[in-house]
C-alpha positions in Angstrom: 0.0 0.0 0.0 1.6 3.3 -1.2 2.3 5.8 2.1 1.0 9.6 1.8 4.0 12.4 2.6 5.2 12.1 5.9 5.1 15.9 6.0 1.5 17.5 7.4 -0.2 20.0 5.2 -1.1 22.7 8.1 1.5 25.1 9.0 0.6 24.3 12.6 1.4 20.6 12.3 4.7 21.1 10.7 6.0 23.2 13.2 5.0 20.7 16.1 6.1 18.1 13.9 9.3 18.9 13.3 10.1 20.2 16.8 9.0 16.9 18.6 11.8 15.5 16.3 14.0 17.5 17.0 13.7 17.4 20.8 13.7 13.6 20.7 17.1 13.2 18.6 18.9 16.1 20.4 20.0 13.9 23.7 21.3 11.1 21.4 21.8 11.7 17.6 23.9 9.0 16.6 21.4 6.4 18.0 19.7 7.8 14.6 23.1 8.4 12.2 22.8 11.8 13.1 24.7 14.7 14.4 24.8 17.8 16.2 25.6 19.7 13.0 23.2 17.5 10.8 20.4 18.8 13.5 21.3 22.4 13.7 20.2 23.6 10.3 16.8 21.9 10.8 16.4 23.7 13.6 17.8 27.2 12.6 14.9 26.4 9.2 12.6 25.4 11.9 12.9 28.4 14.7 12.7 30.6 11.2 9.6 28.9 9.8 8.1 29.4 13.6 8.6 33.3 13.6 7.1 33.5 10.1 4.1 32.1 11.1 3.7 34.7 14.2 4.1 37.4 11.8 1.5 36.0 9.0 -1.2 35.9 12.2 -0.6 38.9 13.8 -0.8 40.3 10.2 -3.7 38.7 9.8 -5.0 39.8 13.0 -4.1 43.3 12.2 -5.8 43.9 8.9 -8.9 42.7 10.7 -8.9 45.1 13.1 -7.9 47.4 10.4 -11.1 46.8 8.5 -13.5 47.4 11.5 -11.8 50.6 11.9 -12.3 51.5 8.7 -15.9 50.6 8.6 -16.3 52.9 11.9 -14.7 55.7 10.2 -17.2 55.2 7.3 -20.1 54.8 9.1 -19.2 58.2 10.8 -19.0 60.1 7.5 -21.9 58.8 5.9 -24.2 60.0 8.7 -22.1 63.0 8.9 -23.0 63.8 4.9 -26.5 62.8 4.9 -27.4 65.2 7.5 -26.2 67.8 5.6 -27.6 66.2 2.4 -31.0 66.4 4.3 -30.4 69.7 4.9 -29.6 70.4 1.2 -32.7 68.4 0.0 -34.8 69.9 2.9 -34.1 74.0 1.1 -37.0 74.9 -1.0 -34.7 75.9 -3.8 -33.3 72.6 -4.5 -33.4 71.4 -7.8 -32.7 67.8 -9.5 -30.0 69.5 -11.4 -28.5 70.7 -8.0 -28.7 67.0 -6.9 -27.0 65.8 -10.2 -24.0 68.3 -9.9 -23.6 67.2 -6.6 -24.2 63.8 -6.8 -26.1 63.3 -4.0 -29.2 61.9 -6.4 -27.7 58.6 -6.9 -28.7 55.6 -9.4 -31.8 54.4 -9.1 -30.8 50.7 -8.0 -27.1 51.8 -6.3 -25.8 48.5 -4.2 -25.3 49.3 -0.6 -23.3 47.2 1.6 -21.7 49.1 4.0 -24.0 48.1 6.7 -24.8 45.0 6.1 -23.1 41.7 7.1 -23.4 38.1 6.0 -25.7 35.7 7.8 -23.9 32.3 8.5 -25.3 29.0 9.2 -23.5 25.8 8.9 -23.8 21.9 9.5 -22.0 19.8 11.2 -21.2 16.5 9.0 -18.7 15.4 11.5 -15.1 14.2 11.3 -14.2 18.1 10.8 -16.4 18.2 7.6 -18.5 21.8 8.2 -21.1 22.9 5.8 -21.5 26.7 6.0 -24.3 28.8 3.9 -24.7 32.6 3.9 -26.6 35.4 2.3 -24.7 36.6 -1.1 -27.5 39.7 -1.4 -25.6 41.9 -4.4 -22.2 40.9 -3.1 -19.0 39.2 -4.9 -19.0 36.9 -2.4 -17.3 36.7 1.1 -13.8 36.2 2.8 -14.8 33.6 5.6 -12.2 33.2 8.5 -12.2 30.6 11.1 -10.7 30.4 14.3 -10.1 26.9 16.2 -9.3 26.0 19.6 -5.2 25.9 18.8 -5.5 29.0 16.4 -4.2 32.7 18.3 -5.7 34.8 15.8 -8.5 34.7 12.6 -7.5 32.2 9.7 -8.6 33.1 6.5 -10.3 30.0 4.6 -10.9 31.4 1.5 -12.8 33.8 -1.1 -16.0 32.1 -1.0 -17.8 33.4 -4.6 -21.2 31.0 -3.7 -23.0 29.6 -0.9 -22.5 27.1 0.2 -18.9 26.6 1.0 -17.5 23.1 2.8 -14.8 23.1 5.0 -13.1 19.7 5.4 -10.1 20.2 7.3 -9.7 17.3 9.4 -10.0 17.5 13.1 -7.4 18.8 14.7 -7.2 15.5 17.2 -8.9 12.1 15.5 -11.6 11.0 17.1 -11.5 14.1 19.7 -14.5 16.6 19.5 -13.7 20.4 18.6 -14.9 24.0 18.5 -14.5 26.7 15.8 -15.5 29.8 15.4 -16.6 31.5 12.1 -16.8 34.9 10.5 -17.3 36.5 7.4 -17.0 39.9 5.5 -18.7 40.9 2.0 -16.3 41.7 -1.1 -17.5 43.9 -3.8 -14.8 44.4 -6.6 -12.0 42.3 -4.1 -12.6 44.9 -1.8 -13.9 43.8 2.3 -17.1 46.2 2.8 -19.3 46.4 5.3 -19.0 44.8 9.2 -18.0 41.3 9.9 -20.5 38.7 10.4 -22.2 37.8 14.2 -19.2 34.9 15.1 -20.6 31.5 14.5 -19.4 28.1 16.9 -19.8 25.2 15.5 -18.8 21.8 17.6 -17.7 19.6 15.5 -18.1 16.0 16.5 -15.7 13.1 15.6 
């Protein structure tokens, strides 16, 4: 029977991978055929790989937080301008052409997403397998993170263009129950708009 790679897929599992063999040869290398100096660069590749993955989720992290700021700030002006929008609109001279040089009119069927977040639901199909679904309304599609029990920050699954979308990571443990979390943004034009969906946790059964 052919053997798949020894080597795990997830960046997680590598890293604990590798350093579990790494602290079991370093007391006695040569009962493998190994050395000192055939371990170090391993483990120079490995501490490297470990501080690269910090980075990519605090980055990740980060531009999170950056888009909730963002959609604050936006939030703020829009209500700023359409008070004084109102106001404009509200004068007794106003005239359609005013509106049109303006460009406070707008097209008759304008998509507006800044408010609005997805709705997720999923499905448990055990053995990691989660089914999620979620409101497209006039949208590109999403950018659904997730967030399991071993995970410090947000992991972004994907660009999901159509509902619904499977996850099928295996569990993290075989045969061991887990939790993760969910949450989703729109994307209009590859762009995140609007507020992050209400987080979703989903046990996932063995």
């Amino acid at each position: 029977m052919a053997k798949t790679d020894f080597l795990p897929n997830r960046d997680s599992d590598l890293a604990v991978a590798v350093a579990r063999a790494i602290s079991t040869l370093t007391p006695d290398p040569a009962a493998y055929g190994v050395t000192p100096e055939d371990l170090a660069p391993v483990a120079a590749a490995a501490a490297d790989f470990d501080a690269n993955i910090a980075l990519a989720s605090k980055a990740a992290a980060a531009a999170k937080g950056a888009t909730t700021k963002k959609n604050t700030s936006r939030h703020h002006l829009e209500e700023e301008f359409r008070g004084l929008v109102r106001r404009i609109k509200a004068h007794r001279g106003y005239t359609q052409e005013q509106g049109d040089l303006l460009g406070i009119e707008g097209p008759k069927h304008l998509v507006d997403l800044t408010g609005a977040k997805p709705d997720l639901t999923a499905v448990d199909q055990t053995a990691g397998v989660v089914v999620l679904s979620f409101t497209k309304r006039e949208s590109d599609g999403i950018n659904l993170y997730c967030k399991r029990e071993t995970d410090e920050d947000w992991v972004l699954l994907g660009h999901v263009m159509a509902s619904p979308f499977v996850d099928n990571r295996p569990l993290l443990h075989i045969g061991m129950a887990e939790l993760r979390r969910y949450t989703a943004i729109y994307r209009l034009k590859d762009t995140q708009v609007g507020p992050f969906s209400d987080d979703l946790v989903i046990a996932c059964a063995p």
